[in-house]
N, CA and C atoms as a LAMMPS dump frame, in Angstrom:
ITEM: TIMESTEP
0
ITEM: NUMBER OF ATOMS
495
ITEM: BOX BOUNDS ff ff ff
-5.0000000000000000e+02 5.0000000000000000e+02
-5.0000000000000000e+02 5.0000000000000000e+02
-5.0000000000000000e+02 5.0000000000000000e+02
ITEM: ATOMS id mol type element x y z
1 1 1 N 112.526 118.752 -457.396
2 1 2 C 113.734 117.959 -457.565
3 1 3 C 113.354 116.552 -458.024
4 2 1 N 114.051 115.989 -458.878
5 2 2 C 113.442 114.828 -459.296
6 2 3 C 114.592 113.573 -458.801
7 3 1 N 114.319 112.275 -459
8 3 2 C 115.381 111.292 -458.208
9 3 3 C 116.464 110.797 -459.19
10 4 1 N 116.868 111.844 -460.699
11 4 2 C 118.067 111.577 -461.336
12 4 3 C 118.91 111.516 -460.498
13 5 1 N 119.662 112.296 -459.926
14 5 2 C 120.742 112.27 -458.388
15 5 3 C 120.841 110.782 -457.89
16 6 1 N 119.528 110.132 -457.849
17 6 2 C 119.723 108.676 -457.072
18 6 3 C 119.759 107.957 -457.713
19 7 1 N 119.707 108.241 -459.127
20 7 2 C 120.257 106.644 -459.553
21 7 3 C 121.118 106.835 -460.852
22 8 1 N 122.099 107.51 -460.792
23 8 2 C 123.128 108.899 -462.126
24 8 3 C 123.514 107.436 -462.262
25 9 1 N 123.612 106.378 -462.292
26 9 2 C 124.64 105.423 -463.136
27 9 3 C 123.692 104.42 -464.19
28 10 1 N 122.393 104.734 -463.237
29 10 2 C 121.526 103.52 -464.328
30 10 3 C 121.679 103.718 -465.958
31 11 1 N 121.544 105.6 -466.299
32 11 2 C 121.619 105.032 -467.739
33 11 3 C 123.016 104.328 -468.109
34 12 1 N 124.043 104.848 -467.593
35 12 2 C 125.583 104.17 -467.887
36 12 3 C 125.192 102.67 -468.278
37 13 1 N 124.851 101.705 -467.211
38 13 2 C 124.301 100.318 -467.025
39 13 3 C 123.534 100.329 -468.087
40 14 1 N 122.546 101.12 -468.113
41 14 2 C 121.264 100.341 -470.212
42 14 3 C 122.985 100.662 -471.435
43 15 1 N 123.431 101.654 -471.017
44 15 2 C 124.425 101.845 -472.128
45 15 3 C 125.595 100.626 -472.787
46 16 1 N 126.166 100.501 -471.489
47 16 2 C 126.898 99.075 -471.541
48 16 3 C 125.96 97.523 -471.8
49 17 1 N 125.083 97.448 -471.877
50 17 2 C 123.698 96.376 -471.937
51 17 3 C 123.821 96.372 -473.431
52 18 1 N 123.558 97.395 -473.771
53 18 2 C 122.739 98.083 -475.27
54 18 3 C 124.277 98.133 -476.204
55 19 1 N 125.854 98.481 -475.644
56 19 2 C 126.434 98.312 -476.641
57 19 3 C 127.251 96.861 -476.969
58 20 1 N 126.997 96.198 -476.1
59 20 2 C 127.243 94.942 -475.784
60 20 3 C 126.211 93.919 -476.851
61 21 1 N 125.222 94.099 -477.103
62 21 2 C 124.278 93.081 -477.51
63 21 3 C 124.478 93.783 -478.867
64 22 1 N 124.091 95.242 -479.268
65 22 2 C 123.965 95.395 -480.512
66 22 3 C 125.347 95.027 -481.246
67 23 1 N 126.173 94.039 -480.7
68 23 2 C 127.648 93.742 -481.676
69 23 3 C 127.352 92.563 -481.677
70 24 1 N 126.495 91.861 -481.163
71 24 2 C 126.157 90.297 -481.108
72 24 3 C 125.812 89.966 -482.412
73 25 1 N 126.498 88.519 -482.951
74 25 2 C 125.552 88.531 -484.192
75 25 3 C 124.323 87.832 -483.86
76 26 1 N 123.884 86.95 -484.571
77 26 2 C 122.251 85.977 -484.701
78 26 3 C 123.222 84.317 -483.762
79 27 1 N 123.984 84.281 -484.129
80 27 2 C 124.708 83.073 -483.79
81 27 3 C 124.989 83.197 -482.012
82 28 1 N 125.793 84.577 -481.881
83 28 2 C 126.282 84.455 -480.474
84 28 3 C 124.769 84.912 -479.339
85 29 1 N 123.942 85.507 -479.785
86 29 2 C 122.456 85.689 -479.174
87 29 3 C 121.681 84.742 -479.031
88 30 1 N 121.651 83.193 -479.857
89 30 2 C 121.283 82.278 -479.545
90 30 3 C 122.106 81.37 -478.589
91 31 1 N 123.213 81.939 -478.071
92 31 2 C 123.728 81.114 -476.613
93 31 3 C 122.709 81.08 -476.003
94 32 1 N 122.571 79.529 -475.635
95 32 2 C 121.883 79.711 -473.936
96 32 3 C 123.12 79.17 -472.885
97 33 1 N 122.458 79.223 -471.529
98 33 2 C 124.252 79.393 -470.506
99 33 3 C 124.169 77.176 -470.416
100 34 1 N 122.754 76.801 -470.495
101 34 2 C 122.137 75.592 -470.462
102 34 3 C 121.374 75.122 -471.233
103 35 1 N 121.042 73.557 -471.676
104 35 2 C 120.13 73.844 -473.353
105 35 3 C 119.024 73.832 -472.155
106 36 1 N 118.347 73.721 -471.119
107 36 2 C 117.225 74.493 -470.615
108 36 3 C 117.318 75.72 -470.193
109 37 1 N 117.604 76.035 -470.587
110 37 2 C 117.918 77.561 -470.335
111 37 3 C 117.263 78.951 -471.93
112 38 1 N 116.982 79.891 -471.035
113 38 2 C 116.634 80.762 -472.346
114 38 3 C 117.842 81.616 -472.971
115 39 1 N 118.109 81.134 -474.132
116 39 2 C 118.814 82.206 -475.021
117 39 3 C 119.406 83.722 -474.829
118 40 1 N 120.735 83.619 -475.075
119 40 2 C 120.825 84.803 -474.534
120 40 3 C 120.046 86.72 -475.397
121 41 1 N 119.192 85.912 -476.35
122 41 2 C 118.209 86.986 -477.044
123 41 3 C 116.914 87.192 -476.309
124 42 1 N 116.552 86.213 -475.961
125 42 2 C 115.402 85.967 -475.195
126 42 3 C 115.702 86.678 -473.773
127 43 1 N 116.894 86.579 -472.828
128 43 2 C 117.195 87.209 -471.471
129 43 3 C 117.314 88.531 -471.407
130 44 1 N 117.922 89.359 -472.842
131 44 2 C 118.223 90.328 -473.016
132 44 3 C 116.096 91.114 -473.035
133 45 1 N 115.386 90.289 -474.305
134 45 2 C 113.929 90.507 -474.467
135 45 3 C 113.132 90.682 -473.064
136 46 1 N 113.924 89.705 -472.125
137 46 2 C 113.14 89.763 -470.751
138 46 3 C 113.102 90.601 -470.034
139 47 1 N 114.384 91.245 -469.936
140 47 2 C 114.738 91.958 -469.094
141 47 3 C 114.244 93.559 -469.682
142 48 1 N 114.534 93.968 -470.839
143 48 2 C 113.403 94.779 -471.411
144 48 3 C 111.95 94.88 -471.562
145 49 1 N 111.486 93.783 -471.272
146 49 2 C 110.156 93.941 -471.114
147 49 3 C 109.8 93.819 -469.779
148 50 1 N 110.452 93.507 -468.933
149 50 2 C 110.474 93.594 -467.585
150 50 3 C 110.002 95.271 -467.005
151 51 1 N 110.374 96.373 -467.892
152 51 2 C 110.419 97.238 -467.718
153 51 3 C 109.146 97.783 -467.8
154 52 1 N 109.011 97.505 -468.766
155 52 2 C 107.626 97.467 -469.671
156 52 3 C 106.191 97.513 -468.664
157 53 1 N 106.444 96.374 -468.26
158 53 2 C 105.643 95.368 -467.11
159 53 3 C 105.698 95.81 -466.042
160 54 1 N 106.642 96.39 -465.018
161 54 2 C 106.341 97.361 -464.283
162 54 3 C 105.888 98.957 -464.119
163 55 1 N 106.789 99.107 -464.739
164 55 2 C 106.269 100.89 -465.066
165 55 3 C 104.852 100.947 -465.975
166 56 1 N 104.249 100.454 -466.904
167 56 2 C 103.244 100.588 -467.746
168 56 3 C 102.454 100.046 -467.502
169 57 1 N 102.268 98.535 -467.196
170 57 2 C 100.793 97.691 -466.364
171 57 3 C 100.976 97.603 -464.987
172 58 1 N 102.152 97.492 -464.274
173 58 2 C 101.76 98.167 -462.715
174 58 3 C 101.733 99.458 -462.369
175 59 1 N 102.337 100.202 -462.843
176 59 2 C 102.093 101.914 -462.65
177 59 3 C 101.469 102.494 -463.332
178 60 1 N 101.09 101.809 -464.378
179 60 2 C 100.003 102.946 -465.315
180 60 3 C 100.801 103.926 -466.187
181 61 1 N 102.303 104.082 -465.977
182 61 2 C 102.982 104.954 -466.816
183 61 3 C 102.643 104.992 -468.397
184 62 1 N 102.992 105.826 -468.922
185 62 2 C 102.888 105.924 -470.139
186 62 3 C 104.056 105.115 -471.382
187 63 1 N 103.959 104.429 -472.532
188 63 2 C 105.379 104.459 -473.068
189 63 3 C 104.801 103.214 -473.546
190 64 1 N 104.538 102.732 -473.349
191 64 2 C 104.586 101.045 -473.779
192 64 3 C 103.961 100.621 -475.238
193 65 1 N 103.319 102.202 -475.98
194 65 2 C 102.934 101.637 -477.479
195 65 3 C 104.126 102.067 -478.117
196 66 1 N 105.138 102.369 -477.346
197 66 2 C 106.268 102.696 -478.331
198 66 3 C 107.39 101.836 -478.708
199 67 1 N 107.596 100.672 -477.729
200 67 2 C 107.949 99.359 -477.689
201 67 3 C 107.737 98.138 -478.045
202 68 1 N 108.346 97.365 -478.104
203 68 2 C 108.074 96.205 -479.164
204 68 3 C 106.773 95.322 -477.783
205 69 1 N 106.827 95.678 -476.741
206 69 2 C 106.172 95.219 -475.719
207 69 3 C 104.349 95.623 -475.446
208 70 1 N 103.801 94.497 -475.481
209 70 2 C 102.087 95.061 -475.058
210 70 3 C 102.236 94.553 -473.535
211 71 1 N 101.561 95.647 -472.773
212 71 2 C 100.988 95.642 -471.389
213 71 3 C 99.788 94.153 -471.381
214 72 1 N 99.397 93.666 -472.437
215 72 2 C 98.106 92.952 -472.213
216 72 3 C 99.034 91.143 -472.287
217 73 1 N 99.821 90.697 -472.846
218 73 2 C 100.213 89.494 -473.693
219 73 3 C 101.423 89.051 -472.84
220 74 1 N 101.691 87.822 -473.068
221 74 2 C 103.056 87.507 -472.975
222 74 3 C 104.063 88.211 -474.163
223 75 1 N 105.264 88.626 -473.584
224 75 2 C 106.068 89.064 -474.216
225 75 3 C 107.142 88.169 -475.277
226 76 1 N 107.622 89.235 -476.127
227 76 2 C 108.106 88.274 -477.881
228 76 3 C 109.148 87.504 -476.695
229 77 1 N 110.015 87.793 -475.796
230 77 2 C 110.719 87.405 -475.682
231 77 3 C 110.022 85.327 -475.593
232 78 1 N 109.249 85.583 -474.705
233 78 2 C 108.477 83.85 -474.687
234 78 3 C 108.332 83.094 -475.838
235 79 1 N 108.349 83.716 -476.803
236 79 2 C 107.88 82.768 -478.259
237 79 3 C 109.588 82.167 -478.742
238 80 1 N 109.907 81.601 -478.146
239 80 2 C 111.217 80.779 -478.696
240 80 3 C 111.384 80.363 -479.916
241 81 1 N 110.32 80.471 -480.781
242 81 2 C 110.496 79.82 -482.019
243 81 3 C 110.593 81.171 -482.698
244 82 1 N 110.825 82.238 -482.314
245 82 2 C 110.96 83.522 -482.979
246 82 3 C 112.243 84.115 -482.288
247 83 1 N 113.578 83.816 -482.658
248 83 2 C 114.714 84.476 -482.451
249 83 3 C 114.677 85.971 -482.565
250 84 1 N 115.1 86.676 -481.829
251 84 2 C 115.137 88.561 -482.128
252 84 3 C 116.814 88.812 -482.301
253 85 1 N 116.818 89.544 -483.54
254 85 2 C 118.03 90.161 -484.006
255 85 3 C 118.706 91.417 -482.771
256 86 1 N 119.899 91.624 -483.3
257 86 2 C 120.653 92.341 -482.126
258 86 3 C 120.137 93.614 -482.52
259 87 1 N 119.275 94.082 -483.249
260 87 2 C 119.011 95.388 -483.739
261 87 3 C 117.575 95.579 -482.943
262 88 1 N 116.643 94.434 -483.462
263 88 2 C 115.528 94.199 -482.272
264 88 3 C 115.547 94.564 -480.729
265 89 1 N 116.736 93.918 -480.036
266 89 2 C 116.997 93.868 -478.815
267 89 3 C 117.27 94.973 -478.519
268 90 1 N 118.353 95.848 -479.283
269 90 2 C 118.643 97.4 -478.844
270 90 3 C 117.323 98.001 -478.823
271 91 1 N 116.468 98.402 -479.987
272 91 2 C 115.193 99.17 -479.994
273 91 3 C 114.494 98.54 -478.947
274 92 1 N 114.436 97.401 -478.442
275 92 2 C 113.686 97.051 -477.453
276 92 3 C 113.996 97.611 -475.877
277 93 1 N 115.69 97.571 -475.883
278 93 2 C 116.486 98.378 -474.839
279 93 3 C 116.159 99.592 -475.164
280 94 1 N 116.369 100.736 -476.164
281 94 2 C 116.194 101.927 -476.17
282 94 3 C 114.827 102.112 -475.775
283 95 1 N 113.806 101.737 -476.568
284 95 2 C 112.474 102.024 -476.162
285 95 3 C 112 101.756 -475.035
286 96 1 N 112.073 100.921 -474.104
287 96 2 C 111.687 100.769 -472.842
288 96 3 C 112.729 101.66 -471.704
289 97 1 N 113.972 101.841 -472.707
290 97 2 C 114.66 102.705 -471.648
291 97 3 C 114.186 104.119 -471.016
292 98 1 N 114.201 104.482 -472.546
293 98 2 C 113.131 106.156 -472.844
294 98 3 C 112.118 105.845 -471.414
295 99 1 N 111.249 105.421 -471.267
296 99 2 C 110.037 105.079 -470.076
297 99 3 C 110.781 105.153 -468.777
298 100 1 N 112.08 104.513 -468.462
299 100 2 C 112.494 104.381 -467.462
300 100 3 C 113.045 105.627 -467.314
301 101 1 N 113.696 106.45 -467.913
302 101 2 C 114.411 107.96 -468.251
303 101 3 C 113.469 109.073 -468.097
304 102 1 N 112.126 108.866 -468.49
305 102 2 C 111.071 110.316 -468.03
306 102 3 C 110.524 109.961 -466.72
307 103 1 N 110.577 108.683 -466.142
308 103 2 C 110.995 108.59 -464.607
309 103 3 C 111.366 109.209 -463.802
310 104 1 N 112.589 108.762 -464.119
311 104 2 C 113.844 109.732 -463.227
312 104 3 C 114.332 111.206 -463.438
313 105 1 N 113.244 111.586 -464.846
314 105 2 C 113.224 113.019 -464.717
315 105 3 C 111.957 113.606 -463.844
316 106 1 N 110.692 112.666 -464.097
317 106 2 C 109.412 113.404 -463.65
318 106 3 C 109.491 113.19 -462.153
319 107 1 N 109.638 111.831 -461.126
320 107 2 C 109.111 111.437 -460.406
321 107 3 C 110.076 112.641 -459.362
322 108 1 N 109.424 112.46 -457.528
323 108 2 C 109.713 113.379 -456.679
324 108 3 C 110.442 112.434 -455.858
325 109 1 N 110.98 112.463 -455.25
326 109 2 C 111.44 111.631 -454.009
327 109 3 C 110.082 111.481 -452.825
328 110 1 N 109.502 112.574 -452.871
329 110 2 C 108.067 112.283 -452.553
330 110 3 C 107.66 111.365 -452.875
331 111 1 N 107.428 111.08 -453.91
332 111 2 C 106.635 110.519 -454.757
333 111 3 C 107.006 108.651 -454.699
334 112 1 N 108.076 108.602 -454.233
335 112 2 C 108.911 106.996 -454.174
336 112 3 C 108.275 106.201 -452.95
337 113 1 N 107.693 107.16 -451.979
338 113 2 C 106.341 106.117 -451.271
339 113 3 C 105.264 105.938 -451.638
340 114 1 N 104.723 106.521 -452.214
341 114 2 C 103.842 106.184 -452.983
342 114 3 C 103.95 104.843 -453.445
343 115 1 N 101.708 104.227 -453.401
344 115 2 C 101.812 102.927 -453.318
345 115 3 C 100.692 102.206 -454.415
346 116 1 N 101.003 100.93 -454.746
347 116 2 C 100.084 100.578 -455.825
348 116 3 C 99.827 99.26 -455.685
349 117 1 N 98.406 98.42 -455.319
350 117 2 C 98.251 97.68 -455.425
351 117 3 C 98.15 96.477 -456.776
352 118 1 N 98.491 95.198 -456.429
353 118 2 C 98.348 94.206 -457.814
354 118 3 C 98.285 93.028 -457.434
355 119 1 N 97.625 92.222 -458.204
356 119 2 C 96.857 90.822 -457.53
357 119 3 C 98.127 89.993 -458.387
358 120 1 N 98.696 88.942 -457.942
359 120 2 C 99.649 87.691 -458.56
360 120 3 C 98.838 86.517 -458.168
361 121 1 N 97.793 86.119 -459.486
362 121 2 C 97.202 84.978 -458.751
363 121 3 C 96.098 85.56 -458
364 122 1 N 96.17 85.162 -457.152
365 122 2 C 94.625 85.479 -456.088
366 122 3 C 95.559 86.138 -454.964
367 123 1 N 96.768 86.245 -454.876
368 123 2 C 97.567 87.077 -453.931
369 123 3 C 97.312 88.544 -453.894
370 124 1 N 97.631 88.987 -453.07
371 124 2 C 97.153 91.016 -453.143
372 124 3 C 98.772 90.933 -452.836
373 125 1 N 99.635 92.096 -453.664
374 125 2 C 100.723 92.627 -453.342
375 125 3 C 100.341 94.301 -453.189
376 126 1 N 101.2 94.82 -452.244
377 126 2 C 101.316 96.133 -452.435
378 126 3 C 102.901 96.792 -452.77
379 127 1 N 103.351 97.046 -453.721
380 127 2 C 104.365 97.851 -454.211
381 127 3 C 104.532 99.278 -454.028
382 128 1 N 105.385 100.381 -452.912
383 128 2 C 105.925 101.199 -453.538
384 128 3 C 106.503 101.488 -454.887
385 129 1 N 106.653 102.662 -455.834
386 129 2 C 107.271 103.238 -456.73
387 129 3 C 109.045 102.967 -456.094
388 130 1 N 109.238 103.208 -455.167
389 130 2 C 110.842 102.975 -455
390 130 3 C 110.934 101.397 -455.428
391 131 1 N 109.676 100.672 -454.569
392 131 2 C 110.753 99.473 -454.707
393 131 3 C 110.011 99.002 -456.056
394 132 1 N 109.187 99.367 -456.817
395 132 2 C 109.469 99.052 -458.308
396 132 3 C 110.758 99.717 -458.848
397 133 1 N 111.038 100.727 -458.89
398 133 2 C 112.393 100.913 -459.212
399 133 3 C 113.592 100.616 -458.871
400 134 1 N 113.818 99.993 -457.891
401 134 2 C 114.927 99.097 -457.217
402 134 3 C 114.87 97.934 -457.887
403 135 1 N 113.425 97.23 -458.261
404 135 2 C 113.379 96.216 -458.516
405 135 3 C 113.835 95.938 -460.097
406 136 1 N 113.396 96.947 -460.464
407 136 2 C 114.033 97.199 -462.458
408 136 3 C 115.32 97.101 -462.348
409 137 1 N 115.925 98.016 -461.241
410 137 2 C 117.346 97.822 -461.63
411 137 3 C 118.277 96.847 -461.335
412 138 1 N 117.431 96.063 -460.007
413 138 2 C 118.171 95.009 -459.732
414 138 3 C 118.356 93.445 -461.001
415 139 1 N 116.688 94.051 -461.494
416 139 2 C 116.552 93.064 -462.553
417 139 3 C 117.47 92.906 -463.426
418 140 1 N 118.04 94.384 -463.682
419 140 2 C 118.564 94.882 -465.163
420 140 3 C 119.979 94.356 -464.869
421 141 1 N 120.44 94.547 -463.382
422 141 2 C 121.912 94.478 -463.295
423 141 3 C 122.522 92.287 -462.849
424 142 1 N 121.067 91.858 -462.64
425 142 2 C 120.905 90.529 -462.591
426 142 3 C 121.265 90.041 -463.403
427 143 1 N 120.15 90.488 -464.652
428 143 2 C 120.81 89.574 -465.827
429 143 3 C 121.908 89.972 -466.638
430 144 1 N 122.114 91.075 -466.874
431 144 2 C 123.337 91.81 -467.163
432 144 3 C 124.686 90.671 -466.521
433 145 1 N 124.576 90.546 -465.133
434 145 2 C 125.857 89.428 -464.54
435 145 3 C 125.515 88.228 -465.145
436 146 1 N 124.064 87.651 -465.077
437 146 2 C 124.058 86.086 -466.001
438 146 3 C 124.397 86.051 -467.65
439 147 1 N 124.243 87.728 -468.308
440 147 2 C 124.298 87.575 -469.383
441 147 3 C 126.481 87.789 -469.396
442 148 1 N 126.937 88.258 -468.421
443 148 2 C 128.228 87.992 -468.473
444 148 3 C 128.818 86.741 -468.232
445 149 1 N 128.508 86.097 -467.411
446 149 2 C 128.656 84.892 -466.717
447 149 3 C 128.753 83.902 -468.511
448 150 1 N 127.497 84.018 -468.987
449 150 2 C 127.01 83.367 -470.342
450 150 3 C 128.856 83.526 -471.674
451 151 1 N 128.723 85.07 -471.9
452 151 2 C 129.331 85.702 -472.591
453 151 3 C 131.01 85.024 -472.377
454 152 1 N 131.894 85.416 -471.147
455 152 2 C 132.448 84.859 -470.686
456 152 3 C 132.853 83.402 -470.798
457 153 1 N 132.139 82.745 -470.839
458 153 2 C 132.358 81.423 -471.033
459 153 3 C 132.441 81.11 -472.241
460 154 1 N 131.964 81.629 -473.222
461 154 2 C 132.073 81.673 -474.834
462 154 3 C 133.315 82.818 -475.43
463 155 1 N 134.197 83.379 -474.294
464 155 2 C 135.129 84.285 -474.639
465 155 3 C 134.772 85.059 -475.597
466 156 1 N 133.578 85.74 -475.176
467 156 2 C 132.978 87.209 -476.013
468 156 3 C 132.824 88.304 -474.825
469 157 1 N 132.859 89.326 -475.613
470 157 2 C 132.942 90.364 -474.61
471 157 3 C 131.582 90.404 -473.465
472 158 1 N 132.4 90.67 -472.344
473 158 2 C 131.315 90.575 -471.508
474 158 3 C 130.91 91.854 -471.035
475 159 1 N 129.295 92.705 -470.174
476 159 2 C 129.266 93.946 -470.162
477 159 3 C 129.563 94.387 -469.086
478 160 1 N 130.577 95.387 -469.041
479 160 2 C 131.117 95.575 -467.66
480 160 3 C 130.44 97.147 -467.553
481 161 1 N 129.163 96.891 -466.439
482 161 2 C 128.662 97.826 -466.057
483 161 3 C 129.633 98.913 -465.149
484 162 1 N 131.066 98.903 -464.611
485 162 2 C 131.657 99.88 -464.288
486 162 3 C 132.405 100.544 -464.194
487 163 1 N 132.586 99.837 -465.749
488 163 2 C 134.237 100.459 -466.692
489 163 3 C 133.966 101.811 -466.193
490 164 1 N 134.94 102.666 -465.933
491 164 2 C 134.881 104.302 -466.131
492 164 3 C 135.544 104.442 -467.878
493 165 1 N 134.528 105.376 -467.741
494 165 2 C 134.757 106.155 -469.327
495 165 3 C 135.935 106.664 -469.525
């Protein structure tokens, strides 16, 4: 049995993310919510490579040469002087999604204690697989609300992760 059952809404949530941004033009993706603040192309880049970054350099999963994302570098989203198109951002959403999706087909519920060490700094963390995956989605549904919060205030559509279809 795999842990699709426990989390049947996440893809809904990349869906509403992903059709939301790919209508953005170049103009409304360079909102930021603050001028210190990162762009709303750059939050969208983060939060996709966020994915990246857990499942592929903390878990070792597979997926990450298929994405605009390297396991080794800071991610495009950091280079501010390089804006990413709304077409960018989707392939960046689709492709890191795919990784998060043979997840929740392969992994066991067994398998969600399961544990993996990683140094932050000279710190030792130890991570379960659940709570890396709690933690993706909390990420995903975080900025998703700051990227509404953003949207909203510029009276553009904002992504409502729980419209029913």
């Amino acid at each position: 049995m795999s842990i699709r059952p426990f989390y049947d809404r996440w893809p809904q949530y990349n869906r509403r993310l992903t059709e939301i941004v790919g209508a953005m033009t170049d103009e409304q993706l360079a909102i930021r919510p603050a001028p210190d603040l990162w762009p709303i192309w750059a939050t969208v880049g983060h939060t996709a490579g966020g994915r990246v970054y857990w499942l592929c350099s903390v878990l070792g999963e597979p997926g990450a040469d298929a994405t605009p994302f390297s396991t080794t570098n800071d991610g495009w989203e950091d280079d501010l002087d390089h804006p990413r198109s709304a077409s960018e951002l989707v392939t960046a959403l689709d492709t890191t999604w795919s990784i998060v999706d043979r997840v929740l087909d392969r992994w066991t519920p067994d398998m969600l204690g399961e544990e993996v060490e990683r140094f932050y700094g000279d710190q030792r963390q130890v991570h379960s697989r659940s709570s890396i995956l709690q933690r993706i989605l909390t990420h995903d549904a975080y900025h998703c609300g700051e990227l509404s919060q953003t949207l909203g205030i510029h009276e553009l559509p904002q992504i409502d992760l729980w419209r029913p279809d």
